[in-house]
C-alpha positions in Angstrom: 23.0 10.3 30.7 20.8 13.3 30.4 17.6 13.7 32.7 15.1 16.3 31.7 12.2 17.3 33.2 10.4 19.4 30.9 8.9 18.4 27.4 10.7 21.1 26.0 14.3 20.1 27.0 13.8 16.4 25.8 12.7 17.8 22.2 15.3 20.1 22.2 17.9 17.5 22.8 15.9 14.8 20.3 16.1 17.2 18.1 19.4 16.6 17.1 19.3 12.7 16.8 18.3 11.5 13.2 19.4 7.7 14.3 17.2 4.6 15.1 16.0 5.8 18.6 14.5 2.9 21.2 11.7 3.9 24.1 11.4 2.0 27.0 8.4 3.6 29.8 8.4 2.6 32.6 6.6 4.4 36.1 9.5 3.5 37.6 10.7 1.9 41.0 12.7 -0.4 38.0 13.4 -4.2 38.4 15.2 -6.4 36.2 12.4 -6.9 34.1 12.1 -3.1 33.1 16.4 -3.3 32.6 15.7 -6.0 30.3 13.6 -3.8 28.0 16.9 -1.2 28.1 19.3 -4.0 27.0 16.7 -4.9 24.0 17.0 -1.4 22.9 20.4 -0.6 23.5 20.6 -3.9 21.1 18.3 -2.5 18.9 18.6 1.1 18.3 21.4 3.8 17.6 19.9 5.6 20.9 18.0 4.0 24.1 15.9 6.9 26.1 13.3 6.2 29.2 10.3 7.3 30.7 9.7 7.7 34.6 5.8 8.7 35.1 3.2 7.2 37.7 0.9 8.0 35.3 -2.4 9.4 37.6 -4.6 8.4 34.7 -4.5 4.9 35.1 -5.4 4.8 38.3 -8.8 4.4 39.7 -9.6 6.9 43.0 -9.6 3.4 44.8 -6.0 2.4 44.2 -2.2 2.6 44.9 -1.4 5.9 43.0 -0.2 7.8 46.2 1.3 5.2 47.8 3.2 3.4 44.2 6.6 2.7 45.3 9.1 5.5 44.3 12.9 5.7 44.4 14.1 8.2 41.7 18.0 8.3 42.8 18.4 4.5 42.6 16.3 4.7 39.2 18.6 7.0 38.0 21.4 5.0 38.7 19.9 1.8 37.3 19.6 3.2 34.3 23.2 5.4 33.8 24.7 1.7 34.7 22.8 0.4 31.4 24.0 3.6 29.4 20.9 4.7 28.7 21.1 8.5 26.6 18.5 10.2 28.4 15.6 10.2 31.0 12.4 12.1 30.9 10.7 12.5 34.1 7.8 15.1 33.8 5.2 16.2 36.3 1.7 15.4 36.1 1.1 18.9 35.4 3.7 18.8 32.6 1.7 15.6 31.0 -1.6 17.0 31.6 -1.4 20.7 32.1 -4.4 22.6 33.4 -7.6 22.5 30.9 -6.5 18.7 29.7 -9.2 17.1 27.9 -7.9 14.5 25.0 -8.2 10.8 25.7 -7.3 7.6 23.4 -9.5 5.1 23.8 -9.1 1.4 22.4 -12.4 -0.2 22.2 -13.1 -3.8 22.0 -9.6 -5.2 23.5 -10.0 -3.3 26.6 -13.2 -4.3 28.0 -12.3 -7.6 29.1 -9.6 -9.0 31.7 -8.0 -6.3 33.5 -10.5 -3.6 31.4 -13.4 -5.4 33.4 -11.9 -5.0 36.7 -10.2 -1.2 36.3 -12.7 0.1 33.9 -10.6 3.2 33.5 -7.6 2.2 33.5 -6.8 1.3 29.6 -8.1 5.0 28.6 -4.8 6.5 31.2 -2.7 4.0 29.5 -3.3 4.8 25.6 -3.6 8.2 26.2 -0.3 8.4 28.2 1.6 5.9 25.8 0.6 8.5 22.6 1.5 11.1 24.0 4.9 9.9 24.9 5.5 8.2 21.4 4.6 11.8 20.5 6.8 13.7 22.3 10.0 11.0 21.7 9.7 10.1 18.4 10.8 6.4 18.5 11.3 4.1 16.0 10.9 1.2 18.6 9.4 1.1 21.9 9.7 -2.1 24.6 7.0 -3.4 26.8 7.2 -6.3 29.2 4.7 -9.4 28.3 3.5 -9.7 31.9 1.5 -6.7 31.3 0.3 -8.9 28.1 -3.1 -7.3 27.9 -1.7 -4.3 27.9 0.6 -5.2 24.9 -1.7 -6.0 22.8 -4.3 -2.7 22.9 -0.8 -0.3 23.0 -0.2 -2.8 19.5 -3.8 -2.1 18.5 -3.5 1.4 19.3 -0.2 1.9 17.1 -1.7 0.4 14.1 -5.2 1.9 14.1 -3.8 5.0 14.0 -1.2 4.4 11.9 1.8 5.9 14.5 4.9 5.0 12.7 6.9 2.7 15.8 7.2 -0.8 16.4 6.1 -2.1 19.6 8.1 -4.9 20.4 7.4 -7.5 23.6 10.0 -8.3 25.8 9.6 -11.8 27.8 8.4 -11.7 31.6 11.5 -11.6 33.9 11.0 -13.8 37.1 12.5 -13.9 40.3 14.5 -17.4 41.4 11.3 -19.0 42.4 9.2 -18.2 39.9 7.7 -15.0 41.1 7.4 -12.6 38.1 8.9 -9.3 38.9 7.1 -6.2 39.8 7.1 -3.2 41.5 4.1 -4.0 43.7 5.9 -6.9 44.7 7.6 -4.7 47.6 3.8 -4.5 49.4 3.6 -8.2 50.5 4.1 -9.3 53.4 6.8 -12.6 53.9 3.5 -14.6 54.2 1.9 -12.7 51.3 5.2 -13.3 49.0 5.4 -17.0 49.9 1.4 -17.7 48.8 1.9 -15.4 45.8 3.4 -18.3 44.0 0.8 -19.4 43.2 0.7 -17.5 40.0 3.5 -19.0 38.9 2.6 -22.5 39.7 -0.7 -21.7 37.7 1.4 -20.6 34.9 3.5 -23.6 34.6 0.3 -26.0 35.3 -1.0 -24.6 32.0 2.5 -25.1 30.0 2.3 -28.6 31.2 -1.1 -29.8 30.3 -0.9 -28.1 27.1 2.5 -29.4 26.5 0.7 -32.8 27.8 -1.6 -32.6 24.9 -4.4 -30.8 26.8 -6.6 -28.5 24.6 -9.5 -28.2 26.9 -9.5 -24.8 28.1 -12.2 -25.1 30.9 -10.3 -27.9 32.5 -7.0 -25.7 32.4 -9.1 -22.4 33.8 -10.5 -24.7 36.4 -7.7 -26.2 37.5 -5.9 -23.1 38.2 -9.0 -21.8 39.9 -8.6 -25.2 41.9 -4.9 -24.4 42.5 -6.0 -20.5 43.8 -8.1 -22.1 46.3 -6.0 -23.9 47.8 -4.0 -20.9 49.2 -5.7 -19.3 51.8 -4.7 -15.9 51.5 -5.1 -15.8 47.9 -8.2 -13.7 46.2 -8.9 -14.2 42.7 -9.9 -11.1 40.4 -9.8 -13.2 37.3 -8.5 -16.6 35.8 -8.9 -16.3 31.7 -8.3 -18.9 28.8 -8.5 -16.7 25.9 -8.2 -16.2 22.6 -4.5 -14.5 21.9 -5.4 -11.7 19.6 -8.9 -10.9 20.5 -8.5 -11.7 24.4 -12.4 -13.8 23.7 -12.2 -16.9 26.2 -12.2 -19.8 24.5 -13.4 -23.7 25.2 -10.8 -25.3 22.9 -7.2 -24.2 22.0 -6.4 -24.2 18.6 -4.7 -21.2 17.8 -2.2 -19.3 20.5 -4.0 -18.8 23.6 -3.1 -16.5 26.3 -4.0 -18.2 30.0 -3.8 -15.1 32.4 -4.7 -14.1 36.1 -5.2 -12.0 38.6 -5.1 -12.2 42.0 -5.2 -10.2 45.6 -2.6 -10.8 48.1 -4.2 -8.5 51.0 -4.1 -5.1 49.3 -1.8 -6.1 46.6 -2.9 -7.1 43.2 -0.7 -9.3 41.1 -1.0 -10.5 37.1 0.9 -13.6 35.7 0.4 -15.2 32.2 1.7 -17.1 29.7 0.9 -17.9 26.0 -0.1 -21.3 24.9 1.0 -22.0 21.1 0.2 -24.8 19.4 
């Protein structure tokens, strides 16, 4: 597995690949969730390469971006155990060298859900996720479906600009008891972990009533706002019933719905969905 650190090296070496080549970014501090991306490309594609960037743009002055977990070594090894063919892992200054001033913006799409809470944080994300699919060159590139919001405007994105790669969703990778995996996982506290499964018993409340017939989608939001409640140290950002496609919340399901949420575990902010198909 080759690591580069430059833009330069990695299109020196991509230079000489003319197979199907599979991207999978990731700001690292990797779970099984991200692994699971790298096994759908190494499925997928002739060659499987990976990102490792905390991306600063994303991040609003108020949040984690210095304190993001990090772990490059056991990165590294997570991935040379999958057989991935090479790692890029720029600097900021390398991304956004001094004088940067070109941002992607998807409008629309990003204004609601997790757009309404971290205003700025979709504009790091599309400008960041361009610029890599510019500088790798992918025919494919694999995102998780716990960041579903964020799957859908990097899909947007692709198509309104005509960027020739398919964006393909991977399915949300849990831990035993329901937990869906992330890196900011590692900030809660036992108690914290405990009450944070919550999400996931919102999540599986929604399967059931819709499964159950339900199509109201103010009694499902307010039932999982009744379920939030009941956990002390819970803090909800959001609960949403929306629309699938155009992330508009919606009083009645009829075509796939996403039911997503967001809530505060002390400092730590979590996101759980699932989509509701009938």
């Amino acid at each position: 597995m080759l690591v580069h650190r430059t833009i330069a090296d990695f299109r020196a070496w991509r230079a000489a690949w003319s197979g199907s080549v599979g991207l999978v970014p990731t700001m690292g501090y990797l779970h099984e969730g991200h692994l699971s991306l790298v096994r759908a490309s190494k499925r997928d594609c002739a060659i499987t390469v990976a990102t490792i960037f905390v991306n600063p743009t994303q991040f609003a002055p108020t949040e984690d971006l210095s304190t993001y977990p990090r772990d490059e070594a056991r990165d590294l090894d997570l991935l040379k155990a999958e057989r991935v063919d090479a790692v890029l892992i720029p600097t900021a200054d390398e991304i956004y060298p001094d004088g940067y001033a070109t941002y992607v913006e998807v409008e629309g799409l990003t204004a609601r859900l997790e757009g309404a809470s971290r205003p700025t944080h979709f504009r790091g994300v599309t400008t960041v996720v361009m610029k890599l699919l510019q500088i790798m060159r992918p025919q494919r590139a694999y995102f998780g479906q716990k960041d579903a919001q964020q799957l859908a405007v990097v899909r947007r994105m692709v198509h309104d600009l005509n960027v020739p790669v398919e964006i393909i969703g991977q399915p949300i990778v849990r831990e035993p008891d329901g937990l869906a995996m992330s890196s900011r996982n590692v900030y809660l506290t036992p108690e914290q972990r405990q009450a944070a499964l919550v999400l996931s018993r919102c999540v599986r409340m929604a399967e059931q009533w819709f499964t159950d017939g339900v199509r109201d989608a103010t009694a499902i939001r307010d039932e999982m706002h009744a379920m939030i409640a009941e956990e002390p140290l819970a803090e909800v950002d959001y609960v949403s019933l929306a629309d699938a496609e155009t992330l508009q919340e919606i009083d009645h399901i009829e075509a796939p719905a996403l039911a997503s949420l967001a809530v505060r575990f002390g400092s730590t902010r979590l996101i759980d969905n699932t989509t509701l198909t009938p």
